[in-house]
Every structure is written in structure tokens, then in C-alpha cells.
Backbone as XML, in Angstrom:
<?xml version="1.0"?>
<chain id="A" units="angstrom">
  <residue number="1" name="UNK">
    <atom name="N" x="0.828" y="-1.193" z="0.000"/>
    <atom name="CA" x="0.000" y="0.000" z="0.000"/>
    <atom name="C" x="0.867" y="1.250" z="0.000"/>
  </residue>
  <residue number="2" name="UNK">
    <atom name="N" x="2.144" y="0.712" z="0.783"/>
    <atom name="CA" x="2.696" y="2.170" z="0.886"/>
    <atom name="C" x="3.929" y="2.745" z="-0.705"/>
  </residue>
  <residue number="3" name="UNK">
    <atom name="N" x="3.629" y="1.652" z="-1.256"/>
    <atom name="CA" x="4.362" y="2.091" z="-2.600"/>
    <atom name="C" x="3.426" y="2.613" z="-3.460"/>
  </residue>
  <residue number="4" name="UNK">
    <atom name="N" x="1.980" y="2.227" z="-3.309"/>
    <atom name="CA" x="0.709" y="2.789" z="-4.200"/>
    <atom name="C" x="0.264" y="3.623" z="-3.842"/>
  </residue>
  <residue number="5" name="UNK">
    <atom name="N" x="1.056" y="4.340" z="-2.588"/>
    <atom name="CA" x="0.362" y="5.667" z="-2.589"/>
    <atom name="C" x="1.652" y="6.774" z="-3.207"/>
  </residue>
  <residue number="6" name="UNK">
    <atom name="N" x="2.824" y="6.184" z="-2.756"/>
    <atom name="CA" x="3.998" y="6.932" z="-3.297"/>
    <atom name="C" x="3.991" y="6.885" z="-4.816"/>
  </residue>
  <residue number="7" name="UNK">
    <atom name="N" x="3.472" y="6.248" z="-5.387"/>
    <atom name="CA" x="3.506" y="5.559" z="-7.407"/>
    <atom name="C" x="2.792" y="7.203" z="-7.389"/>
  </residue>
  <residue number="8" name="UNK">
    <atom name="N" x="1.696" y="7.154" z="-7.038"/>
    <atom name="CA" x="0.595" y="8.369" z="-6.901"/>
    <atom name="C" x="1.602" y="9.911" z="-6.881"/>
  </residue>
  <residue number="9" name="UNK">
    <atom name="N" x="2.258" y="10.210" z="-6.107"/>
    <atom name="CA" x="2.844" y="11.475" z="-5.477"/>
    <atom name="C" x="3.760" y="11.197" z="-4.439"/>
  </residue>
  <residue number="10" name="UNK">
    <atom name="N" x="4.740" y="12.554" z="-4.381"/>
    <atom name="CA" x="5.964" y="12.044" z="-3.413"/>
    <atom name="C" x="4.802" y="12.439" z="-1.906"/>
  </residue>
  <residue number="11" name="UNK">
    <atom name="N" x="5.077" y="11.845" z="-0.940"/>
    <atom name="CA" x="4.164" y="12.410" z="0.633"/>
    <atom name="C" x="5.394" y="12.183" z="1.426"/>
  </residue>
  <residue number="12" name="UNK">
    <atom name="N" x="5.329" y="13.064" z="2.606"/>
    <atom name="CA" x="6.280" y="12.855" z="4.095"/>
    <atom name="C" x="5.741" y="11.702" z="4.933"/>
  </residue>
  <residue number="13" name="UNK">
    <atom name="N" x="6.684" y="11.446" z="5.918"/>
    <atom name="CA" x="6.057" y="10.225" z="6.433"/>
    <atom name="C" x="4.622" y="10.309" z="7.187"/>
  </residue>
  <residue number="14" name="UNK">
    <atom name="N" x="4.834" y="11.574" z="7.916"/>
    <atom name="CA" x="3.439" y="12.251" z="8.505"/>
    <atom name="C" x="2.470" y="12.096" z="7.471"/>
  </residue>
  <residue number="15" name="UNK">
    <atom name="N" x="2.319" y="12.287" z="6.236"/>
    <atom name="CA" x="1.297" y="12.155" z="5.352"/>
    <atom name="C" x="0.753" y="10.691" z="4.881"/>
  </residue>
  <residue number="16" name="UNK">
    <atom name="N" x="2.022" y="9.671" z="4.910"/>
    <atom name="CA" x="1.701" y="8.384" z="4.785"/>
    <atom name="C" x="1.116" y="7.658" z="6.264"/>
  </residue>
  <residue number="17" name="UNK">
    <atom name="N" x="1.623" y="8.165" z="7.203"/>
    <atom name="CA" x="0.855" y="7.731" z="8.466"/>
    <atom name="C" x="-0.519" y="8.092" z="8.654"/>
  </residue>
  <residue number="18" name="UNK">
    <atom name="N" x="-1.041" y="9.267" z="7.771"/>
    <atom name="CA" x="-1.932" y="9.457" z="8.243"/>
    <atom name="C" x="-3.286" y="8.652" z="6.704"/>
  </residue>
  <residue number="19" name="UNK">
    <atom name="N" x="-2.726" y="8.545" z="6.313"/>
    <atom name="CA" x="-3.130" y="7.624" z="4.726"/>
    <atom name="C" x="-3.760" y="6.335" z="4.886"/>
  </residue>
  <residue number="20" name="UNK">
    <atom name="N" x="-2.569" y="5.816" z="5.604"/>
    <atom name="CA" x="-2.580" y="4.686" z="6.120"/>
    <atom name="C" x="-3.142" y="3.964" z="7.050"/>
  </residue>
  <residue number="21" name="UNK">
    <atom name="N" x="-3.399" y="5.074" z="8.200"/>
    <atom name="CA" x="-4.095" y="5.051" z="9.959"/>
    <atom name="C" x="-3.013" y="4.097" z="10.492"/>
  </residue>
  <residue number="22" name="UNK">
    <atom name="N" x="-1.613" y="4.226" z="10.663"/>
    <atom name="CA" x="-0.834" y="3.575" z="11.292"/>
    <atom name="C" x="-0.009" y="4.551" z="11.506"/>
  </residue>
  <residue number="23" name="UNK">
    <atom name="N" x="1.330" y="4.780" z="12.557"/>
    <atom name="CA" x="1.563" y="5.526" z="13.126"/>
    <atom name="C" x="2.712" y="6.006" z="12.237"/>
  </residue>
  <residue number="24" name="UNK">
    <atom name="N" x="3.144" y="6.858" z="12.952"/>
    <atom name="CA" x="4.567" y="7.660" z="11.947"/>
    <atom name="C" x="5.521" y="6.623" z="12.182"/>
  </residue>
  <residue number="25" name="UNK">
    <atom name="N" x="5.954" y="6.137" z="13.743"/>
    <atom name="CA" x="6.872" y="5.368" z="13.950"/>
    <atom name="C" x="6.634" y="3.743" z="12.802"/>
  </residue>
  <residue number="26" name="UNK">
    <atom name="N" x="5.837" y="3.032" z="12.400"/>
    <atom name="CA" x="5.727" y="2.210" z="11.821"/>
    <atom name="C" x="6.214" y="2.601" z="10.466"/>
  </residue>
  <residue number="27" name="UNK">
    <atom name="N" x="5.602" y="3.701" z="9.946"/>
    <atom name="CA" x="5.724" y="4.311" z="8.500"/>
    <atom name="C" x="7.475" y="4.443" z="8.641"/>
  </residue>
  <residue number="28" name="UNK">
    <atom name="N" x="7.935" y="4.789" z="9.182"/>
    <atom name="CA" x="8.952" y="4.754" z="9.647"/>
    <atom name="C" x="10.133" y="3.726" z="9.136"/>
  </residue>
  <residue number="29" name="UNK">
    <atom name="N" x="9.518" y="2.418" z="9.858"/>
    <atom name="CA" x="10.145" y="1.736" z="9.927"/>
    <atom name="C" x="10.455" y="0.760" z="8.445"/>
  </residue>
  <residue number="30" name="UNK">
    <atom name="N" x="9.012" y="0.995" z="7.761"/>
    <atom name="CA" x="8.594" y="0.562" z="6.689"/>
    <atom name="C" x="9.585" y="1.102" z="5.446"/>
  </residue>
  <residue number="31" name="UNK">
    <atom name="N" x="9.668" y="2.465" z="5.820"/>
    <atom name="CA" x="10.640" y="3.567" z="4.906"/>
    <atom name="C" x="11.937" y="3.333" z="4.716"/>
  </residue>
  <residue number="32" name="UNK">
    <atom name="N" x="12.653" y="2.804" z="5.827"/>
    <atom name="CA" x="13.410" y="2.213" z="5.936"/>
    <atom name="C" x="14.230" y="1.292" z="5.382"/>
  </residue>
  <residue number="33" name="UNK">
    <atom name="N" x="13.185" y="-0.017" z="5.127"/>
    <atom name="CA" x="13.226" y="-1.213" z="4.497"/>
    <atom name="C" x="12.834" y="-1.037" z="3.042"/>
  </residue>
  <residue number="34" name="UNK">
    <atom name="N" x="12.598" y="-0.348" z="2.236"/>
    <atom name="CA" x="12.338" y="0.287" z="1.261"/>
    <atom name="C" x="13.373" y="1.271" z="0.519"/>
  </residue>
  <residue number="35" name="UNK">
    <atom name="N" x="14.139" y="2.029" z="1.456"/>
    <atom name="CA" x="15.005" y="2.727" z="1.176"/>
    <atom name="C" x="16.290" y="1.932" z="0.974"/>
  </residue>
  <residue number="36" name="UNK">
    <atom name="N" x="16.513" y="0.763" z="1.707"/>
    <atom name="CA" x="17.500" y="0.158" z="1.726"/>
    <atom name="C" x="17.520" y="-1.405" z="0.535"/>
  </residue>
  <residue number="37" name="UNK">
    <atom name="N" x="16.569" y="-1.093" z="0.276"/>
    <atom name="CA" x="16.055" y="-2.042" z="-1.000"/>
    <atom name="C" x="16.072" y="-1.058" z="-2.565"/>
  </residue>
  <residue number="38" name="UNK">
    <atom name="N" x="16.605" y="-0.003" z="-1.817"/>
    <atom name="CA" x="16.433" y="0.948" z="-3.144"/>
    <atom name="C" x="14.877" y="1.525" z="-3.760"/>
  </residue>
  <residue number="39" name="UNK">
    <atom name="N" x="13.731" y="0.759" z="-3.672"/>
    <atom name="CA" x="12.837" y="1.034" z="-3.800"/>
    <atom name="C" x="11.866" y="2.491" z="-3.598"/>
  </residue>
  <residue number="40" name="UNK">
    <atom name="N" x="12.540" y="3.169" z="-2.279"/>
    <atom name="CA" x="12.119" y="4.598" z="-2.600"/>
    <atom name="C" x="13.311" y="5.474" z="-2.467"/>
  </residue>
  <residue number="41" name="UNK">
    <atom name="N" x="13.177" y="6.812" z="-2.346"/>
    <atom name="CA" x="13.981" y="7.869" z="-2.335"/>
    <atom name="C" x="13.968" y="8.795" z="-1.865"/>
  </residue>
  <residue number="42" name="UNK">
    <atom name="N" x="14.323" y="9.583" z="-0.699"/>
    <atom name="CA" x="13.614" y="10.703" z="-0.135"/>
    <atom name="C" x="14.673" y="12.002" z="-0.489"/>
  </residue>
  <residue number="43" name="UNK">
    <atom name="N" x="13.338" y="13.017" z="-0.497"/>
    <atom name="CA" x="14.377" y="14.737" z="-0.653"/>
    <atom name="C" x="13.809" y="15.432" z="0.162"/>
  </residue>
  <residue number="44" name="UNK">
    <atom name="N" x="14.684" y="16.138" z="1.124"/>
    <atom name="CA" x="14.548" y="17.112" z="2.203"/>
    <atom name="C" x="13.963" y="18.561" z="1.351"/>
  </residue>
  <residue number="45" name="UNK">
    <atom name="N" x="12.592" y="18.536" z="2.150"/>
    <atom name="CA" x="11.997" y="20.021" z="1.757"/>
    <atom name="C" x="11.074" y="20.411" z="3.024"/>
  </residue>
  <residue number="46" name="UNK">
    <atom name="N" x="12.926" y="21.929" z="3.719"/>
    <atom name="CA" x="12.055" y="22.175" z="4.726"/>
    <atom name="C" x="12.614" y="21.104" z="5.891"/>
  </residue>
  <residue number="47" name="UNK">
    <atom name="N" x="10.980" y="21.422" z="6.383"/>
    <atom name="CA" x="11.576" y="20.163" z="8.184"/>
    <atom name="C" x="11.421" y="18.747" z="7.515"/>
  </residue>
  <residue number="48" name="UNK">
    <atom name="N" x="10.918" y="18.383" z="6.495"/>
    <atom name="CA" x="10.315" y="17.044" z="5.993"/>
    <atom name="C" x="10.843" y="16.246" z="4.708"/>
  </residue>
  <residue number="49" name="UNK">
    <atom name="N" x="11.249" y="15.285" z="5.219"/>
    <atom name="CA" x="11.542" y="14.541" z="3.761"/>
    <atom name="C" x="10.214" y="13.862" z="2.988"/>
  </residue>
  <residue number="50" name="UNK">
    <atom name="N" x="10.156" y="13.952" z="1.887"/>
    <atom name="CA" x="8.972" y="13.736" z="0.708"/>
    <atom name="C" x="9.562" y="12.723" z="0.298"/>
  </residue>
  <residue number="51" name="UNK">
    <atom name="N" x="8.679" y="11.176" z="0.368"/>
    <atom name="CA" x="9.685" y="10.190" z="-0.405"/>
    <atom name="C" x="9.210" y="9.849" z="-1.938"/>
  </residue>
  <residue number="52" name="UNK">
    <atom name="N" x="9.789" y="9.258" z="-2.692"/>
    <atom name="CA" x="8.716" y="8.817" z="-4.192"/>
    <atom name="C" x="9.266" y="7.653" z="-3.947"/>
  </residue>
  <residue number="53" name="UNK">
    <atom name="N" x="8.970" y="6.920" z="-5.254"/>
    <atom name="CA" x="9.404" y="5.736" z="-5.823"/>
    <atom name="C" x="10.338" y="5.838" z="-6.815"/>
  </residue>
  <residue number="54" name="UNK">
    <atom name="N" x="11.632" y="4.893" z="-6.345"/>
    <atom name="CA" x="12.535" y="5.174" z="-7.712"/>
    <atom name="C" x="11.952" y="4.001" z="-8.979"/>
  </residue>
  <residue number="55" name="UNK">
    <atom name="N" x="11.904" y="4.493" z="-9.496"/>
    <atom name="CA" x="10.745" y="3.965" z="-11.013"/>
    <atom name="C" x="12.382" y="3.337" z="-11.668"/>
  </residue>
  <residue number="56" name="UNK">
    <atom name="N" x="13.480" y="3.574" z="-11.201"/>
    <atom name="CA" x="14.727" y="2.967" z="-12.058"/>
    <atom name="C" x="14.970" y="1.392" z="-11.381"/>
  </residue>
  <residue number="57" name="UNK">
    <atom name="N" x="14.715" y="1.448" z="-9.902"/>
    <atom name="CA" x="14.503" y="0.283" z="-9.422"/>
    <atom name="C" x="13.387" y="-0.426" z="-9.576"/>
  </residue>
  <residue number="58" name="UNK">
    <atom name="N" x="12.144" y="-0.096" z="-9.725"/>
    <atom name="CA" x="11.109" y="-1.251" z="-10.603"/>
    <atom name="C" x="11.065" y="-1.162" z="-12.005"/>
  </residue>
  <residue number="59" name="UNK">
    <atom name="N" x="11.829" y="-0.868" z="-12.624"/>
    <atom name="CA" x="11.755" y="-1.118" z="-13.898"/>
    <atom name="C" x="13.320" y="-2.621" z="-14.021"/>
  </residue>
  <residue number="60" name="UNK">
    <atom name="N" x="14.319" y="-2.018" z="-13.186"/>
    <atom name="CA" x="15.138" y="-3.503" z="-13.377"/>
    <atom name="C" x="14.106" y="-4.662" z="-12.390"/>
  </residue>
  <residue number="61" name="UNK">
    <atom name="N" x="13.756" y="-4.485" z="-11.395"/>
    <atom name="CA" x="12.979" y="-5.813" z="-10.753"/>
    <atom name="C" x="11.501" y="-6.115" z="-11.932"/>
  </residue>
  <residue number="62" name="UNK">
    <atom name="N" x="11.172" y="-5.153" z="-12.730"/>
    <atom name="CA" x="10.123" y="-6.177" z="-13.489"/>
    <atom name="C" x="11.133" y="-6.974" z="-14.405"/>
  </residue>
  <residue number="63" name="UNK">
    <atom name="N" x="12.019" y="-6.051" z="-15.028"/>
    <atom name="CA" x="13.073" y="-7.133" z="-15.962"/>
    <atom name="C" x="12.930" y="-8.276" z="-15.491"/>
  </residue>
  <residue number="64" name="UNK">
    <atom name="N" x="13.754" y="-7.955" z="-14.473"/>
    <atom name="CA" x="14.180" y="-9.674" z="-13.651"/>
    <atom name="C" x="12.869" y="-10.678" z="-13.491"/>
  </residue>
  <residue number="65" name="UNK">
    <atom name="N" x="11.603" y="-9.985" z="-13.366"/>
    <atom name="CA" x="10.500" y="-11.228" z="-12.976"/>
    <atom name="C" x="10.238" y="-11.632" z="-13.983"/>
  </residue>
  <residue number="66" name="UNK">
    <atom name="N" x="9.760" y="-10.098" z="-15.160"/>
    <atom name="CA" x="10.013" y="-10.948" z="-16.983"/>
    <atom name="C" x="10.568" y="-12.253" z="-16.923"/>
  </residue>
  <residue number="67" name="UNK">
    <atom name="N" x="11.552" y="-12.157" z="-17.014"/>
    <atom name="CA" x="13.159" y="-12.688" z="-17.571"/>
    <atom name="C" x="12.600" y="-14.136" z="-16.745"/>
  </residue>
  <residue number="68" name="UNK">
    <atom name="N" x="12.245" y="-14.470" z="-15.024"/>
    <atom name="CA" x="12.121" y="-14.955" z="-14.377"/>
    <atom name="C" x="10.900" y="-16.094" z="-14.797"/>
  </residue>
  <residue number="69" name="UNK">
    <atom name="N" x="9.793" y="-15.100" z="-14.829"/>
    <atom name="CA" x="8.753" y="-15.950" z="-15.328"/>
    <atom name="C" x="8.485" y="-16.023" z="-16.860"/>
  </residue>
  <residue number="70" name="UNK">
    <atom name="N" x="8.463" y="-15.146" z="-17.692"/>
    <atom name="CA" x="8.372" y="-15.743" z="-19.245"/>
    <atom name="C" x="9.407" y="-16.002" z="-19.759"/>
  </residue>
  <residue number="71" name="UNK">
    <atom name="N" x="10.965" y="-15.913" z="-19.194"/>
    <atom name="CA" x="11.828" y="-16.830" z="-19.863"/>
    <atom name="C" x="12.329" y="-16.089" z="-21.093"/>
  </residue>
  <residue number="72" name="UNK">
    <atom name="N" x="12.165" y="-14.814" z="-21.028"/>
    <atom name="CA" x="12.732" y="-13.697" z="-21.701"/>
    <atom name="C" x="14.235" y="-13.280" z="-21.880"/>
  </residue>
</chain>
């Protein structure tokens, strides 16, 4: 959920916590594991980082599932 709202628009974590109805600290933690998977990206604007989706990292992981499942 929390990549389908980022696909949508970059949001701060405060904005995904509140999206979500789960807390900042969880969103948090989630951001985290995401960031370190490469999957999102955050830019400081202000007191708040805005994260997106890096669209360069799901475009090589669909390759790979391509490649994976149709044998491409």
C-alpha cells in the first residue's frame, strides 16, 4: 500500500501515516526497508523529507521477474 500511494505522489512520512491510519513510527520503519532495498527515495523540503518511488529500481525488478517468469 505504501508504494501505491507513493507511485501516486511524493508524501512525508506524517502524510503516509496518516493515509494509512498507522503511526509515523511504523511508516517509519517501513521507509526504511524500502530505502534500503532501493525502492524509494527521499528529498529534504524544509523540516520534511517527501519520499517517491525510484521507477529505475522497478523497472530492473520487473526485468528480472520478466526474464524470471516468461523466460525472456
Amino acid at each position: 500500500r505504501l508504494l501505491l500511494l507513493l507511485k501516486e505522489r511524493p508524501l512525508c512520512g506524517n502524510a503516509l501515516a496518516a493515509r494509512l491510519g498507522v503511526t509515523a513510527a511504523a511508516v517509519s520503519q517501513h521507509l526504511r526497508v524500502l530505502r534500503d532495498a532501493e525502492l524509494v527515495v527521499g528529498s529534504k523540503q524544509g523540516y520534511y523529507v517527501h519520499y517517491r518511488v525510484n521507477a529505475a529500481t522497478l523497472r530492473r525488478w520487473r526485468r528480472l521477474a520478466d526474464n524470471l517468469l516468461c523466460g525472456n
